[in-house]
Residue, then its C-alpha position, 0 to 999 in steps of 0.5 A: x634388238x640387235x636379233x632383230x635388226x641382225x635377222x631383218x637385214x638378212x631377210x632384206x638381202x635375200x629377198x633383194x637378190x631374189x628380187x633383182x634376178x626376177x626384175x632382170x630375168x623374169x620381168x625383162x619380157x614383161x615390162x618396159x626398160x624404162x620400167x626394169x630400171x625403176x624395178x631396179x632402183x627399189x631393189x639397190x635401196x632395199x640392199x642399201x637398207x640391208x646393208x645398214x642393217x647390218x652395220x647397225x646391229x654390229x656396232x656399238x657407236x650408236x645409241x640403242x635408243x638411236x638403233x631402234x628408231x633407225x630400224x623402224x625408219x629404215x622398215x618403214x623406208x623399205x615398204x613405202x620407197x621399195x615395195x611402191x616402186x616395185x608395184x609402180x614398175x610392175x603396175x601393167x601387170x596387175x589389176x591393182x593401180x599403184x600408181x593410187x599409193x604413188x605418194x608414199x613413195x617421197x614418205x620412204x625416202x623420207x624415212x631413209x633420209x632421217x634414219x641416215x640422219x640419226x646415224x649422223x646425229x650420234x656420230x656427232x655426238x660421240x665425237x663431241x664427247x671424245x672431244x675430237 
């Protein structure tokens, strides 16, 4: 699993770099401002994702069962909040209305939140054990 989680998180910062510079330079002429901050904002969480990503496969103070869900959740997270608010923020651009598939957009923060909230849950759970 650590693989994965370790390979996923590269291919998330990759494809987030290539993102942000397409969403500053390739769509800056094509979108509305207000657009290219949205734009933005799906591709700050998806490197925030990337970034957990690659914590959670290098530590060891989290669970493996704990790992695997919070991988899910943060994949799962990525496509629904990231990969709606690129559609939403390039909707005018294609024949396809994103703004159909809006209401999945709560559903990946929603994803976030648990994931980070699971993180959270184990780290209580070492400390306890410690007795700290």
């Amino acid at each position: 699993m650590t693989k994965k989680i370790l390979i996923t998180a590269s291919i998330l910062g990759i494809v987030s770099i290539i993102l942000g510079a397409f969403g500053a330079h390739g769509l800056k002429q094509l979108i509305t401002l207000e657009n290219q901050q949205a734009f933005e904002t799906g591709v700050r969480y998806q490197m925030y994702h990337a970034i957990l990503l690659l914590f959670l496969g290098t530590t060891s103070l989290i669970q493996p069962k704990t790992k695997k869900v919070m991988y899910y959740l943060v994949i799962l997270g990525v496509l629904f909040f990231s990969g709606s608010i690129y559609g939403l923020a390039t909707n005018t651009l294609t024949t396809f209305d994103f703004k159909s598939i809006g209401f999945v957009t709560p559903i990946g923060g929603l994803s976030f939140i648990l994931a980070w909230s699971f993180m959270f849950v184990d780290f209580l759970n070492i400390s306890s054990k410690k007795g700290n």
